[in-house]
PyMOL CGO cylinders between C-alpha atoms (Angstrom):
from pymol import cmd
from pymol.cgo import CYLINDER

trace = [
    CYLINDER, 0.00, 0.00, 0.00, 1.57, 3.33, -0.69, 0.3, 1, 1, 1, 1, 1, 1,
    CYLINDER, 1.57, 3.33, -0.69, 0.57, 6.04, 1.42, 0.3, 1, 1, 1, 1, 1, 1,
    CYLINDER, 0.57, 6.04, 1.42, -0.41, 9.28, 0.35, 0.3, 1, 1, 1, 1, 1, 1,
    CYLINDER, -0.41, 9.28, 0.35, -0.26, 13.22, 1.80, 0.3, 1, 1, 1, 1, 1, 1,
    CYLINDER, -0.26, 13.22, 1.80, -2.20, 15.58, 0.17, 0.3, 1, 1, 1, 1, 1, 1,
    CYLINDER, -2.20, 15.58, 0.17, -0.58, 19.30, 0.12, 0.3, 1, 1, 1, 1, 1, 1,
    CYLINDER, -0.58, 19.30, 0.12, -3.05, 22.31, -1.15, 0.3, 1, 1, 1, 1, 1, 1,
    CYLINDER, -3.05, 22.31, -1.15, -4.77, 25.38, 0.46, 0.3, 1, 1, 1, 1, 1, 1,
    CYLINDER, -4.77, 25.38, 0.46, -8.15, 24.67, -1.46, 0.3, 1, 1, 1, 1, 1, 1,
    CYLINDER, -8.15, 24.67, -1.46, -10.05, 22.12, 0.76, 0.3, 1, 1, 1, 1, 1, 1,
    CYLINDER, -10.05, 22.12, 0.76, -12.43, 21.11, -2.23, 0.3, 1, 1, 1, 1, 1, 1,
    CYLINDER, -12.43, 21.11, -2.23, -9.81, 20.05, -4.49, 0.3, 1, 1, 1, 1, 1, 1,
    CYLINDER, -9.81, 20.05, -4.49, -8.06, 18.23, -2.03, 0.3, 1, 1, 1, 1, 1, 1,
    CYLINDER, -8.06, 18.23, -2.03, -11.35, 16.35, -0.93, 0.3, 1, 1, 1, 1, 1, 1,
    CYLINDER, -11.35, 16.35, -0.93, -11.88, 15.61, -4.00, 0.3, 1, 1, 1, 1, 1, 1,
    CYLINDER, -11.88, 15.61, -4.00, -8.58, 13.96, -4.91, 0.3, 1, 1, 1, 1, 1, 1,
    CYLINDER, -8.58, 13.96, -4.91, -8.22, 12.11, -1.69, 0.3, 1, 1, 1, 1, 1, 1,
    CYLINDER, -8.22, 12.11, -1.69, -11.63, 10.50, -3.05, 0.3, 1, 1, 1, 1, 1, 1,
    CYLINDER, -11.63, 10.50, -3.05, -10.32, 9.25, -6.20, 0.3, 1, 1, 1, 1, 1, 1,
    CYLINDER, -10.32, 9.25, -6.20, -6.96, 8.28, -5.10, 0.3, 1, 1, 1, 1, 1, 1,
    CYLINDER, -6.96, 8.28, -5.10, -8.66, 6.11, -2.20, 0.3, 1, 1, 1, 1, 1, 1,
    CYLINDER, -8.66, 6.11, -2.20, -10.30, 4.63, -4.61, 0.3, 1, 1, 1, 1, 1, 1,
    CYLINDER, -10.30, 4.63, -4.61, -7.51, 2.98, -5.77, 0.3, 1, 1, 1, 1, 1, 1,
    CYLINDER, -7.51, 2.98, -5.77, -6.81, -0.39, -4.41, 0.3, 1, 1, 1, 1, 1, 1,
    CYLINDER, -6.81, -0.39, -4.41, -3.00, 0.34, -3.62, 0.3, 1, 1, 1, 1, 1, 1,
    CYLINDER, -3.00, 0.34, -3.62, -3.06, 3.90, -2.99, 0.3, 1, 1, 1, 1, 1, 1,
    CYLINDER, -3.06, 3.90, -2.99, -4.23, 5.23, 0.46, 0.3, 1, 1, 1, 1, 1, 1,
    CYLINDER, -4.23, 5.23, 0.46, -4.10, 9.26, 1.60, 0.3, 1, 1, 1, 1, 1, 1,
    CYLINDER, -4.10, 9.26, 1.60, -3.13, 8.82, 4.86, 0.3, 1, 1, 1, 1, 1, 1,
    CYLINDER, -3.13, 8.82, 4.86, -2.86, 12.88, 5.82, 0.3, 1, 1, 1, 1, 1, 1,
    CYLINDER, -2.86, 12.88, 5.82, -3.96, 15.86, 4.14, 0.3, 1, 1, 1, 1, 1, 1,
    CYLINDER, -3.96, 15.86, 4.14, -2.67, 19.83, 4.62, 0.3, 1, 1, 1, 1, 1, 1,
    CYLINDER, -2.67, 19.83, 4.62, -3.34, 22.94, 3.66, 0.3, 1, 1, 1, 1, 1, 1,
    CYLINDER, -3.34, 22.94, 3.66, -0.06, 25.13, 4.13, 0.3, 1, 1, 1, 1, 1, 1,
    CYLINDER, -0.06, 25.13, 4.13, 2.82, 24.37, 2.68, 0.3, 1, 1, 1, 1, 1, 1,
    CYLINDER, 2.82, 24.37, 2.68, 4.78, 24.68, 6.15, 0.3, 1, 1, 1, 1, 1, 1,
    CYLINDER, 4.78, 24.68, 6.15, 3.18, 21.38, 7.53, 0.3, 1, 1, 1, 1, 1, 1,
    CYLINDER, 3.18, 21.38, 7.53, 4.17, 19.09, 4.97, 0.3, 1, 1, 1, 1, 1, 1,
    CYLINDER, 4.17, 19.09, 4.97, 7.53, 17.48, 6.69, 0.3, 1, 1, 1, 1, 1, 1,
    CYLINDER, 7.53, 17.48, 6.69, 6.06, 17.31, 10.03, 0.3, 1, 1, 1, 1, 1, 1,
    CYLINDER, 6.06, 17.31, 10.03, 2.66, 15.61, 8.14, 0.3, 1, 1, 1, 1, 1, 1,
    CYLINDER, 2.66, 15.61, 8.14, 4.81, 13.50, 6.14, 0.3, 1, 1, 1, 1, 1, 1,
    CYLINDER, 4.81, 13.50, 6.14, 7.15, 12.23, 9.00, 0.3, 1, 1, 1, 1, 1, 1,
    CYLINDER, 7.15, 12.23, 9.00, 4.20, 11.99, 11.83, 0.3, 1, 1, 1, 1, 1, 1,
    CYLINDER, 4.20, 11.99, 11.83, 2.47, 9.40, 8.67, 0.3, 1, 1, 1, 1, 1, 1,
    CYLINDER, 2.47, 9.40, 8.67, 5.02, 7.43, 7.45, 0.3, 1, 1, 1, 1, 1, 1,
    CYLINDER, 5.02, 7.43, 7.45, 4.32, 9.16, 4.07, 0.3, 1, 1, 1, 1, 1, 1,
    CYLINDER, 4.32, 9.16, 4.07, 5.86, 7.30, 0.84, 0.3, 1, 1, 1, 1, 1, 1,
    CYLINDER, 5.86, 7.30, 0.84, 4.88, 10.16, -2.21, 0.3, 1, 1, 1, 1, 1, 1,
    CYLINDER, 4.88, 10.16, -2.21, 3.29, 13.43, -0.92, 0.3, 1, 1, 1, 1, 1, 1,
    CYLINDER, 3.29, 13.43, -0.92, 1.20, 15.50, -3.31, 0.3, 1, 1, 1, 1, 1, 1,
    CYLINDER, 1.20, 15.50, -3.31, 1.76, 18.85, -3.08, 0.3, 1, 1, 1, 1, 1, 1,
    CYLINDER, 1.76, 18.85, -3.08, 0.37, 22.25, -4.75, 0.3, 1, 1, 1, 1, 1, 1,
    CYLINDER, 0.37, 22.25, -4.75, 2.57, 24.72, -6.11, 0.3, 1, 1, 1, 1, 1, 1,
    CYLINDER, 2.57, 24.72, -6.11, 1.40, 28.14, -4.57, 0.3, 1, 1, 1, 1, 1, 1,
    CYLINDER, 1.40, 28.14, -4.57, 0.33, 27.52, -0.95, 0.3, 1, 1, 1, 1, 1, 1,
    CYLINDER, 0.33, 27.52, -0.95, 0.05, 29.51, 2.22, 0.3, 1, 1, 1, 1, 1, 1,
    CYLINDER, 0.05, 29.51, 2.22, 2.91, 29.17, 4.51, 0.3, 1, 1, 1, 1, 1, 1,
    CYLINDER, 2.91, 29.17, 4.51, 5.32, 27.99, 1.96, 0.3, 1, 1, 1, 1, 1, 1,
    CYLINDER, 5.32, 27.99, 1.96, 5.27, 27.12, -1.71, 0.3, 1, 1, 1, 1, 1, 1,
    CYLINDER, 5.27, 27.12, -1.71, 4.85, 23.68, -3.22, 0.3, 1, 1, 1, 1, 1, 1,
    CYLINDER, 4.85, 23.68, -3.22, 8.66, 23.69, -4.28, 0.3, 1, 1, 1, 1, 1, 1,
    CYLINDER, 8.66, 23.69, -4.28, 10.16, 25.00, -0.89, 0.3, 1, 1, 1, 1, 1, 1,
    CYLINDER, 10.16, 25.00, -0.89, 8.22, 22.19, 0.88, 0.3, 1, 1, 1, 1, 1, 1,
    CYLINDER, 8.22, 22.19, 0.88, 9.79, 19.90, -2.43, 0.3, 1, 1, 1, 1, 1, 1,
    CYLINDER, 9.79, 19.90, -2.43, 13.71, 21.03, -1.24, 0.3, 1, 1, 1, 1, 1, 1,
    CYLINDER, 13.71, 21.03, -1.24, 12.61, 20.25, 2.36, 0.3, 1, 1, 1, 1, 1, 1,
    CYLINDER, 12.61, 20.25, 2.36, 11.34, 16.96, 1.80, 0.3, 1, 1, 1, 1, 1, 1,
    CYLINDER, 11.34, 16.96, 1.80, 14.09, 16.14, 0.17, 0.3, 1, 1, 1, 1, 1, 1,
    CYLINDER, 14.09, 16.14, 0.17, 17.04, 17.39, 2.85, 0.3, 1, 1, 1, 1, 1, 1,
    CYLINDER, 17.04, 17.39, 2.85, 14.95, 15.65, 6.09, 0.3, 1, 1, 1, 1, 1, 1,
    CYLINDER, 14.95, 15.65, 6.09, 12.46, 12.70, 4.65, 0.3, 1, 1, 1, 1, 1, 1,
    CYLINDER, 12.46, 12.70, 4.65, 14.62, 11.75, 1.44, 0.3, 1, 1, 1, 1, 1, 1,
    CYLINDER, 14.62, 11.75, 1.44, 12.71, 8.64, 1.26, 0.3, 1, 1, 1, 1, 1, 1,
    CYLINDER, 12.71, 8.64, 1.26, 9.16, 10.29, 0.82, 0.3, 1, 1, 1, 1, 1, 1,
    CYLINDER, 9.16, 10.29, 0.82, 8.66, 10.99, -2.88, 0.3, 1, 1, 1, 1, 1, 1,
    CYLINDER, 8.66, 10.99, -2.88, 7.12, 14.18, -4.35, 0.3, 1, 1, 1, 1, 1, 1,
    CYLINDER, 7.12, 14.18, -4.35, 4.92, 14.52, -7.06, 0.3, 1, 1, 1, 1, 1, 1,
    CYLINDER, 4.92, 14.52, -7.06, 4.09, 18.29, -7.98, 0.3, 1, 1, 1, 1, 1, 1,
    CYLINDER, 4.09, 18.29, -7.98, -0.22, 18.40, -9.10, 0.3, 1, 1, 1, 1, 1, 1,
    CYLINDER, -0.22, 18.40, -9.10, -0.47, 21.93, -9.46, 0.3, 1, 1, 1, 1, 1, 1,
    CYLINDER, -0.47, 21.93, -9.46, -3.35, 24.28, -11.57, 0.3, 1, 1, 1, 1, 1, 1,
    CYLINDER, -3.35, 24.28, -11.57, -0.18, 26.49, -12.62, 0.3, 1, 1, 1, 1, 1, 1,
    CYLINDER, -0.18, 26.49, -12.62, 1.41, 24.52, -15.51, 0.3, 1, 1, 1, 1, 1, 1,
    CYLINDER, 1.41, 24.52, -15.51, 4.44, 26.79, -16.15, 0.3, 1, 1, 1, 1, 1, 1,
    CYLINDER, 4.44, 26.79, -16.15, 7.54, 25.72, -17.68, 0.3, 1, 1, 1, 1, 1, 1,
    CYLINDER, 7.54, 25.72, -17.68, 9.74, 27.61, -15.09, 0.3, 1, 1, 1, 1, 1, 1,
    CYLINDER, 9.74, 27.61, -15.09, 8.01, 26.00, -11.86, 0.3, 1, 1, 1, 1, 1, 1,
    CYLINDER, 8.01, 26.00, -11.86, 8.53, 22.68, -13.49, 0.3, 1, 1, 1, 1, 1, 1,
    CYLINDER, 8.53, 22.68, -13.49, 12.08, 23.29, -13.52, 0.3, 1, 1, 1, 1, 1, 1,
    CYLINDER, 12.08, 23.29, -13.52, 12.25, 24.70, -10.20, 0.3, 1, 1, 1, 1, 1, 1,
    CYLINDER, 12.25, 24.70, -10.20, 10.38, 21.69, -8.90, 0.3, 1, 1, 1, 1, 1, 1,
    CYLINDER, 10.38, 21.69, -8.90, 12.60, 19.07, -10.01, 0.3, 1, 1, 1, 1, 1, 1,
    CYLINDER, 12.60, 19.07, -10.01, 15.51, 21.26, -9.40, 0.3, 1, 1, 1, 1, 1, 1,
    CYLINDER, 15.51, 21.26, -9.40, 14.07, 20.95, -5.93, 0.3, 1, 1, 1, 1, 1, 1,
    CYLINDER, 14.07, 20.95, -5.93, 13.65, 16.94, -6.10, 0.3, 1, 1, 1, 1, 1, 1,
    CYLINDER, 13.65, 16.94, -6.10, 10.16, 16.51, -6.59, 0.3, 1, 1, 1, 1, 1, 1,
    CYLINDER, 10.16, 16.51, -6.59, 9.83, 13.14, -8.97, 0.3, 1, 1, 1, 1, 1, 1,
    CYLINDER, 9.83, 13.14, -8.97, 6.85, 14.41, -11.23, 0.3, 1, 1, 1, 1, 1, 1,
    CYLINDER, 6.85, 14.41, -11.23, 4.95, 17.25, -12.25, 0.3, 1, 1, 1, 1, 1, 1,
    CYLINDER, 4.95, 17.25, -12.25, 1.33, 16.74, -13.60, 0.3, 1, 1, 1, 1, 1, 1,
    CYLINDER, 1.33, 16.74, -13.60, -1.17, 19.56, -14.14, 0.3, 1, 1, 1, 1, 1, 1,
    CYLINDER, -1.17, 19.56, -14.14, -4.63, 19.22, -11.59, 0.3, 1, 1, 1, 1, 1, 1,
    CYLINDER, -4.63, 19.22, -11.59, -6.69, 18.27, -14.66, 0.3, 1, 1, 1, 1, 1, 1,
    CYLINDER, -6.69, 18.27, -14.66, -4.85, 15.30, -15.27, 0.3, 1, 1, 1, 1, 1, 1,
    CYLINDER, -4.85, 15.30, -15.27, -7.48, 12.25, -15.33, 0.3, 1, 1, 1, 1, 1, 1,
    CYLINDER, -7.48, 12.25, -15.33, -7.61, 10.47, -12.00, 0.3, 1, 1, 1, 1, 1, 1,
    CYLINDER, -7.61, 10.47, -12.00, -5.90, 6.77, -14.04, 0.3, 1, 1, 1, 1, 1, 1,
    CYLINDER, -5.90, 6.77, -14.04, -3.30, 9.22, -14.78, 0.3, 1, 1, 1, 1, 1, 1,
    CYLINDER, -3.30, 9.22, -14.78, -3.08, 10.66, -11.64, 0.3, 1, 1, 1, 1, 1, 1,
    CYLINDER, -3.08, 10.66, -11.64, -2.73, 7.38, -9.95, 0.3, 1, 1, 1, 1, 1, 1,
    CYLINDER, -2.73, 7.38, -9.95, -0.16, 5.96, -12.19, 0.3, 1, 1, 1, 1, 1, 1,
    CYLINDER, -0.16, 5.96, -12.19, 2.07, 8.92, -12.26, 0.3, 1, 1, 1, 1, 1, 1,
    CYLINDER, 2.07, 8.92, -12.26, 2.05, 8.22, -8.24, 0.3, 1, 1, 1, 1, 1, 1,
    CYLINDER, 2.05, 8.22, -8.24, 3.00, 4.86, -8.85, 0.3, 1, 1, 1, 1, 1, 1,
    CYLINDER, 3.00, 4.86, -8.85, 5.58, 5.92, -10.79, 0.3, 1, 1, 1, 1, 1, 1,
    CYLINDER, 5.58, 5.92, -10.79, 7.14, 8.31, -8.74, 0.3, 1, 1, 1, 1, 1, 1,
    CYLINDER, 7.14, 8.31, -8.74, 7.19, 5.49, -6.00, 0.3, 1, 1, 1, 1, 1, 1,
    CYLINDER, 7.19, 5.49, -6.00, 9.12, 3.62, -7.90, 0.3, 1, 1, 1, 1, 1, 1,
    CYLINDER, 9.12, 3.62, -7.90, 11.44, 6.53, -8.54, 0.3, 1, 1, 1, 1, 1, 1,
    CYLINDER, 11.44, 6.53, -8.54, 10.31, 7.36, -12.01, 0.3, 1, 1, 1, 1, 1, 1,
    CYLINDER, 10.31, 7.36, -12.01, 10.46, 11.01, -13.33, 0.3, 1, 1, 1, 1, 1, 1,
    CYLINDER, 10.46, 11.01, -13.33, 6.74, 11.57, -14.50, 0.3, 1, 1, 1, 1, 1, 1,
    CYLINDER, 6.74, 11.57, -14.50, 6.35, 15.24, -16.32, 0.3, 1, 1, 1, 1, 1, 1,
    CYLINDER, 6.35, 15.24, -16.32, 3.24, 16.57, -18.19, 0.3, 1, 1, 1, 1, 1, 1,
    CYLINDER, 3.24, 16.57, -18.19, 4.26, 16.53, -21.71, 0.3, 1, 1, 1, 1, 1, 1,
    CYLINDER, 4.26, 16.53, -21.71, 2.96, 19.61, -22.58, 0.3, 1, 1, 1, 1, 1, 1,
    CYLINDER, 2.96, 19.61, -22.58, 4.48, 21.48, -19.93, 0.3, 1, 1, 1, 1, 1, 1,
    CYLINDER, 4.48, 21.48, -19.93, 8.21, 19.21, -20.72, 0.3, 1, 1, 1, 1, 1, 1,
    CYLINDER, 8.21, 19.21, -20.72, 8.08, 20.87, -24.13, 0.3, 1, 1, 1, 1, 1, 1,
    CYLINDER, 8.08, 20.87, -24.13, 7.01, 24.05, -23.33, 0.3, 1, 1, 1, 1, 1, 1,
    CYLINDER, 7.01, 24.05, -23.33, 10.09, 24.25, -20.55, 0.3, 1, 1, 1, 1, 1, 1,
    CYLINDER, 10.09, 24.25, -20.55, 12.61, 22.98, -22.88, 0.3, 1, 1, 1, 1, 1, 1,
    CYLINDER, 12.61, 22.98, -22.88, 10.84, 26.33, -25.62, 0.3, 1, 1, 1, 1, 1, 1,
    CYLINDER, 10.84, 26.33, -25.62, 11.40, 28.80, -22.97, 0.3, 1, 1, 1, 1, 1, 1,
    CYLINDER, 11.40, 28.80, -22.97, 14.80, 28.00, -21.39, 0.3, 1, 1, 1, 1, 1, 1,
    CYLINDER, 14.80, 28.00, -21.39, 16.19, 28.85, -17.86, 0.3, 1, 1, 1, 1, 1, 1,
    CYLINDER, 16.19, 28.85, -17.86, 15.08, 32.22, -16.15, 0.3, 1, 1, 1, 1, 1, 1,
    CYLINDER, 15.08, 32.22, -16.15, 17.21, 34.77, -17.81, 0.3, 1, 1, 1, 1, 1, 1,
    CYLINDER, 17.21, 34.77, -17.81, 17.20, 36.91, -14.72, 0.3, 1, 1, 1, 1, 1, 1,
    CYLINDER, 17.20, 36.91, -14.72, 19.93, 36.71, -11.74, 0.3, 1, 1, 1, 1, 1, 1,
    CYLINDER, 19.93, 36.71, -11.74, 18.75, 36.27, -8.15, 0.3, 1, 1, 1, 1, 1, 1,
    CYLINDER, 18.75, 36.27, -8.15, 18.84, 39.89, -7.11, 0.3, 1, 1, 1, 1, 1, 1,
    CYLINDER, 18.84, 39.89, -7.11, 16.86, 41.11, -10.43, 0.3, 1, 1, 1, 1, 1, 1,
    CYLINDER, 16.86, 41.11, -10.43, 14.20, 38.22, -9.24, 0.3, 1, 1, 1, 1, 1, 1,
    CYLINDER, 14.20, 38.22, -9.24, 13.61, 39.79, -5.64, 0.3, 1, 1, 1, 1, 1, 1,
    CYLINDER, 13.61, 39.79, -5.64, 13.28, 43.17, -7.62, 0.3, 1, 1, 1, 1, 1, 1,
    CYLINDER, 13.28, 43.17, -7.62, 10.43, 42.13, -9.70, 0.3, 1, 1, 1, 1, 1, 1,
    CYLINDER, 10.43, 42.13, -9.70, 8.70, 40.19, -7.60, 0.3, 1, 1, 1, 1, 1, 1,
    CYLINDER, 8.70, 40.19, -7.60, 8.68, 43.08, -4.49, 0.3, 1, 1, 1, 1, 1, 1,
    CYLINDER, 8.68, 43.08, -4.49, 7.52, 45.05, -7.95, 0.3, 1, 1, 1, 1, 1, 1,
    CYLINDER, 7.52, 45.05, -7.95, 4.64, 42.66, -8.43, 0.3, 1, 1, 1, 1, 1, 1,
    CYLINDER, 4.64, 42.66, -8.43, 2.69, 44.29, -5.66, 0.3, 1, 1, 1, 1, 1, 1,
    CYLINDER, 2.69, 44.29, -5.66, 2.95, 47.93, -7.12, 0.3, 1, 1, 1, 1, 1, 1,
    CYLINDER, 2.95, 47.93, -7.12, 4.90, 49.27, -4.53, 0.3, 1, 1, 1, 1, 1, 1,
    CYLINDER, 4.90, 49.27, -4.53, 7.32, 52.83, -5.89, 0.3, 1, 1, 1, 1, 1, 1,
    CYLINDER, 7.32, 52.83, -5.89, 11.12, 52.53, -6.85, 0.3, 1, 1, 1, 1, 1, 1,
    CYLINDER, 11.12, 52.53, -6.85, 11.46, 53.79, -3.01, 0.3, 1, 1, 1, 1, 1, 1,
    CYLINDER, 11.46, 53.79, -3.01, 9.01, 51.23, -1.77, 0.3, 1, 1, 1, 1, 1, 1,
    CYLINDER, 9.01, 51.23, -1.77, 11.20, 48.24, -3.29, 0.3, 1, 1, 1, 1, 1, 1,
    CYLINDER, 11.20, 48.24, -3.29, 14.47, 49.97, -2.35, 0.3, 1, 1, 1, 1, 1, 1,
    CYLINDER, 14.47, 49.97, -2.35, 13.42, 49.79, 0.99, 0.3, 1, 1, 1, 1, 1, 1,
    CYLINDER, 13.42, 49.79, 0.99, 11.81, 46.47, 1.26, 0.3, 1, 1, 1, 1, 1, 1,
    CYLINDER, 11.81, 46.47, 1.26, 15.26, 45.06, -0.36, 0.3, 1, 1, 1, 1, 1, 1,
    CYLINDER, 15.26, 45.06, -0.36, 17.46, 47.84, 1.82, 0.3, 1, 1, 1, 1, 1, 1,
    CYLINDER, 17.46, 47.84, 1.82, 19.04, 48.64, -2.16, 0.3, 1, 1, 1, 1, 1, 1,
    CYLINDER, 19.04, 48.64, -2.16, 19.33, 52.53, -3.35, 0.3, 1, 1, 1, 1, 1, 1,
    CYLINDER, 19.33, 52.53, -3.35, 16.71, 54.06, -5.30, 0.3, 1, 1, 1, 1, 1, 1,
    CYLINDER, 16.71, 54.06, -5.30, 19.66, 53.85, -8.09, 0.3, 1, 1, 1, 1, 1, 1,
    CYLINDER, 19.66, 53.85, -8.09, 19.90, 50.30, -8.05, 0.3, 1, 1, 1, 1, 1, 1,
    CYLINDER, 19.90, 50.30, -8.05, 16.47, 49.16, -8.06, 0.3, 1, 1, 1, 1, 1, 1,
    CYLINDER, 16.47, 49.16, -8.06, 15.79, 51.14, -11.14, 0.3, 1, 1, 1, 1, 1, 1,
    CYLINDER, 15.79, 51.14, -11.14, 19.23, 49.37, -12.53, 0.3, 1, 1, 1, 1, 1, 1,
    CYLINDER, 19.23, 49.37, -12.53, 17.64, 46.33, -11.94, 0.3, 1, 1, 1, 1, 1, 1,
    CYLINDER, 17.64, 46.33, -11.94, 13.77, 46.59, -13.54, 0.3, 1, 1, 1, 1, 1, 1,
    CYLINDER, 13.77, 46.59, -13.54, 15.70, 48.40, -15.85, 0.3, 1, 1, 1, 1, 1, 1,
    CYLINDER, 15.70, 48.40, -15.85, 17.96, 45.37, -16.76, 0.3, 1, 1, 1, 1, 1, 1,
    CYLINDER, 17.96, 45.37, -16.76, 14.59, 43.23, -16.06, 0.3, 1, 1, 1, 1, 1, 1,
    CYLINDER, 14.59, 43.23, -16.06, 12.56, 45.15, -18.60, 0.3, 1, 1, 1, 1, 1, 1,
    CYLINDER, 12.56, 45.15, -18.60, 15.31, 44.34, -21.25, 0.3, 1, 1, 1, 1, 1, 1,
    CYLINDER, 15.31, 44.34, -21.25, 15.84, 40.51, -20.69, 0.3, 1, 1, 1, 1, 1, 1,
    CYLINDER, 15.84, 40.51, -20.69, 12.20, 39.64, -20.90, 0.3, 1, 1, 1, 1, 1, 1,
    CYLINDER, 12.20, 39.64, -20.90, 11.36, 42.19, -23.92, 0.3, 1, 1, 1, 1, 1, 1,
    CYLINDER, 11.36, 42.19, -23.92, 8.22, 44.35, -22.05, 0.3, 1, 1, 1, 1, 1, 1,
    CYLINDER, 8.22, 44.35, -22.05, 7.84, 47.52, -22.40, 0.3, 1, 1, 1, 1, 1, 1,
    CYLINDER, 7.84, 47.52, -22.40, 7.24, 48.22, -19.00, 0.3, 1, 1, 1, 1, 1, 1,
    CYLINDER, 7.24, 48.22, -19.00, 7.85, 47.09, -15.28, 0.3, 1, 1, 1, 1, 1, 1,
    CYLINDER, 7.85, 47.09, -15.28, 3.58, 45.52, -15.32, 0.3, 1, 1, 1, 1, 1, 1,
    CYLINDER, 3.58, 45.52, -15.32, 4.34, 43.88, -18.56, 0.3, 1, 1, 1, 1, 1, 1,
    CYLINDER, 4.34, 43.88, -18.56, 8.08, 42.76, -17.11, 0.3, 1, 1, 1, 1, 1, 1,
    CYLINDER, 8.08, 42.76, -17.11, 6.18, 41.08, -13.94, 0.3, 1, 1, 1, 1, 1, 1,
    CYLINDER, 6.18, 41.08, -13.94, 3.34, 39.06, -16.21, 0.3, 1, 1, 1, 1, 1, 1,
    CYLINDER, 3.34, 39.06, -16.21, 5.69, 37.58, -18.49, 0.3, 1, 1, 1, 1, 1, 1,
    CYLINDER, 5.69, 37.58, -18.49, 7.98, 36.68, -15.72, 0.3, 1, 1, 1, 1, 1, 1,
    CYLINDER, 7.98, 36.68, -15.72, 4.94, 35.22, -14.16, 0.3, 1, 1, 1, 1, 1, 1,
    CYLINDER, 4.94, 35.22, -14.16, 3.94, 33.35, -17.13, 0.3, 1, 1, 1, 1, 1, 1,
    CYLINDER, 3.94, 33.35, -17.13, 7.04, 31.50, -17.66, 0.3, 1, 1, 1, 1, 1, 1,
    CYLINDER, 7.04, 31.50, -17.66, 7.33, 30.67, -13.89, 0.3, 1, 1, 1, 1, 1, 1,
    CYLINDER, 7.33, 30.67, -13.89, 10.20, 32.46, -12.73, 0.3, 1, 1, 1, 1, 1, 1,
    CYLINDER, 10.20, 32.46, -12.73, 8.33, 33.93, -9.99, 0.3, 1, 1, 1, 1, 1, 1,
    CYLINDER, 8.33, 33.93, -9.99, 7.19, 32.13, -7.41, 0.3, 1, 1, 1, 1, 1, 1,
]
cmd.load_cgo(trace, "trace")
């Protein structure tokens, strides 16, 4: 019997997966979350073999909960079943050790195999989403020009970022500046949905 944790912040889509994967003669959810900051302890308290986790969650995201799975319970699998099929979170994901990466409208035969497969120790990655990663490429933007953007994602001024980051004015504006010519927008709104699009924010 492999046993299951569930890992997402809506309730109904969790329910509703738990059903179908219990309905499975070898699969059994044995603990379900909803933040992404009670996986370990959820997966260690159960004896978890291939947690299930969401990509944005309260608490912490899908993929930091991935990279701590894999430094304390190395022997619990993860299989990323998120709604936000981007190329740039699948590579963060499996940068992070998760086994698999399946979109949430994957049918539930699907769903249960790719589980089985990441058991086994199996890569499992949507197709779709495989090629579309391999179209886009790695994140062109360095670390410090990926904190810019995404304290720029809430609107905040140049002087509302520069102090959030503790940077100059100067530098932040270096930095969307740089942004804004990497991913081709024409502004810093445009520079923040196409970053968002291909997953390099989180």
């Amino acid at each position: 019997m492999i046993r299951l944790l569930l890992a997402d912040d809506q309730a109904l889509v969790r329910g509703a997966m738990a059903a179908l994967l219990d309905l499975e003669a070898d699969l059994t959810v044995v603990a379900e979350v909803g933040r992404g900051d009670e996986v370990v302890d959820a997966a260690r308290d159960n004896a978890v073999d291939v947690a299930l986790l969401d990509v944005q969650m309260p608490g912490l995201d899908g993929i930091a909960a991935a990279r701590q799975l894999a430094e304390k319970l190395p022997e619990c699998r993860v299989l990323m079943v998120t709604t936000f099929g981007r190329a740039g979170y699948l590579r963060q994901a499996m940068a992070a050790g998760a086994g698999g990466f399946v979109v949430k409208d994957t049918p539930a035969r699907q769903l249960a195999d790719a589980v089985r497969r990441v058991h086994q120790g199996l890569r499992v990655v949507d197709p779709a989403l495989a090629a579309q990663s391999l179209a886009h490429g790695d994140s062109p933007l360095t670390d410090r020009e990926t904190d810019v953007l995404r304290a720029a994602r809430d609107g905040g001024t140049v002087a509302d970022i520069a102090r959030e980051l503790r940077l100059s004015d100067g530098t932040v504006r270096n930095h969307l500046s740089a942004v804004i010519g990497k991913t081709g927008a024409r502004t810093r709104a445009e520079a923040v949905r196409l970053a968002s699009d291909h997953g390099w924010l989180l």
